[in-house]
Steps between C-alpha positions, in 0.01 A plus 500: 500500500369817588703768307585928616512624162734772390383600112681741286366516092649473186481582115467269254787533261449233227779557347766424760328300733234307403633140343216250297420387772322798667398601172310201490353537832415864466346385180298267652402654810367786253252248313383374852647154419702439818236680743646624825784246481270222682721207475872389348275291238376829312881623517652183402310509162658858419889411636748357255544088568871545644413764759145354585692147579803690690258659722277216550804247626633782730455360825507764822681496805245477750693305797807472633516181444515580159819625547864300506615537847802801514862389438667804509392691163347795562200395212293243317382480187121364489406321137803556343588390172761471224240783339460653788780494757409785720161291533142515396255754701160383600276775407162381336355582131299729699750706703703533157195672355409696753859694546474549080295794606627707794791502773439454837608365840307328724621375884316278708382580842706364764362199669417413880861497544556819367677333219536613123307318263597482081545794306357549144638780241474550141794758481650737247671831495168662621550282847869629535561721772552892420667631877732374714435170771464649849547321817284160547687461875192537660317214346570148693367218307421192668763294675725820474783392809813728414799330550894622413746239340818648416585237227205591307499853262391814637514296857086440549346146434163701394356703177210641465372332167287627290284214295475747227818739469487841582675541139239301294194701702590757740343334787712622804409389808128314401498236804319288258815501309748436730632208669781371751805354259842412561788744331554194272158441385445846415846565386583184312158405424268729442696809333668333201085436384399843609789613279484323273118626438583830526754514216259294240206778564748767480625406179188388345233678619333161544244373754574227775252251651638482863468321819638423830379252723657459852462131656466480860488089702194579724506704776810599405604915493772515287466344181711235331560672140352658274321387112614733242287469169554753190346498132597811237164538309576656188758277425293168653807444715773496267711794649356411906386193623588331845382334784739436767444459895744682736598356832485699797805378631834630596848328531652410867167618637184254661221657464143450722242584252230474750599816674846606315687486722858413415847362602855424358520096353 
């Protein structure tokens, strides 16, 4: 997947953020034992048993047909658990180890179809925004046919959604962040996770593993949902962890994901 990168460095603070496990890592990586991360076997050797075996059972969404078939809720939780009932991300050994050592957001070029690919972020209060969100009214993502329902809030079937909040990285109007979603996807869906991420870096000062994957049925403009996958990383996912998919639906309206268009069931 070929990534745009967006970097931004931070400071090791050992005493509030690193857990054992990085210790461990940065230990190792130090004595040239793990290399240049080569391959999850090195890694696996230098995780603790519970979180090597969490990780390694964690099976991604990489199909809709992965996905139950929408019945009305607005999400779905993907490897969910007594454990772990928001779900179990998918990230790899190596992406875990990786995002121990510096925030950053990465967006994938859009496609032949002009189409958002995943989106990649380790984030923290250094990726928060600082100014105000201007106007993204000039970007039109894929698929983007604008049609008014009265029943539905604020009147307009369409939001411009960002893959990666604006609040979680202060990308405004980055068309490689921004896709065509219904009011309830992005509304009902995708905020209460956004949110919900927010608050825990606020009040921790903690680092998040992040990603968001749209899923598209070929040839298709306007995408079906979205993957959300988040991992806290000083905490090894105690105080974060989810992995939910969001449809991209909306209630008393059909929907024509090849080209958007739109009309009332």
């Amino acid at each position: 997947m070929g990534y745009r990168p967006r970097r931004s460095s931070r400071k090791n603070n050992t005493t509030q953020r690193l857990s054992a496990i990085i210790v461990t890592l940065v230990i190792a990586i130090a004595a040239g034992g793990v290399g240049s991360f080569g391959g999850c076997a090195q890694l696996t050797q230098l995780l603790p048993g519970a979180l090597t075996q969490r990780f390694s059972n964690a099976a991604s969404v990489s199909t809709l047909g992965d996905i139950p078939a929408y019945s009305g809720s607005a999400t779905v939780y993907i490897n969910a658990d007594t454990a772990h009932p928001q779900g179990t991300p998918a990230f790899t050994l190596e992406e875990i180890s990786r995002a121990q050592s510096d925030t950053f957001t990465e967006f994938s070029r859009l496609d032949y179809l002009d189409r958002c690919g995943a989106a990649l972020a380790c984030l923290g209060q250094e990726t928060l925004p600082i100014k105000p969100r201007e106007s993204i009214s000039h970007v039109y993502p894929s698929g983007w046919d604008q049609r008014s329902y009265e029943f539905i809030d604020e009147g307009v079937l369409y939001n411009r959604c960002h893959l990666i909040a604006f609040s979680l990285c202060g990308e405004n109007d980055n068309e490689c962040d921004l896709i065509t979603g219904t009011r309830a996807m992005n509304v009902d869906g995708m905020e209460p996770f956004e949110e919900q991420t927010v608050r825990y870096i606020e009040r921790t000062h903690n680092h998040v593993l992040y990603r968001v994957t749209p899923l598209f049925e070929e040839g298709e403009l306007v995408a079906r949902g979205v993957h959300m996958e988040a991992y806290s990383l000083e905490d090894a996912g105690a105080g974060l962890s989810f992995n939910v998919f969001c449809y991209n639906n909306q209630p008393g309206v059909t929907i024509d994901y090849v080209t958007g268009a739109s009309r009332a069931a």
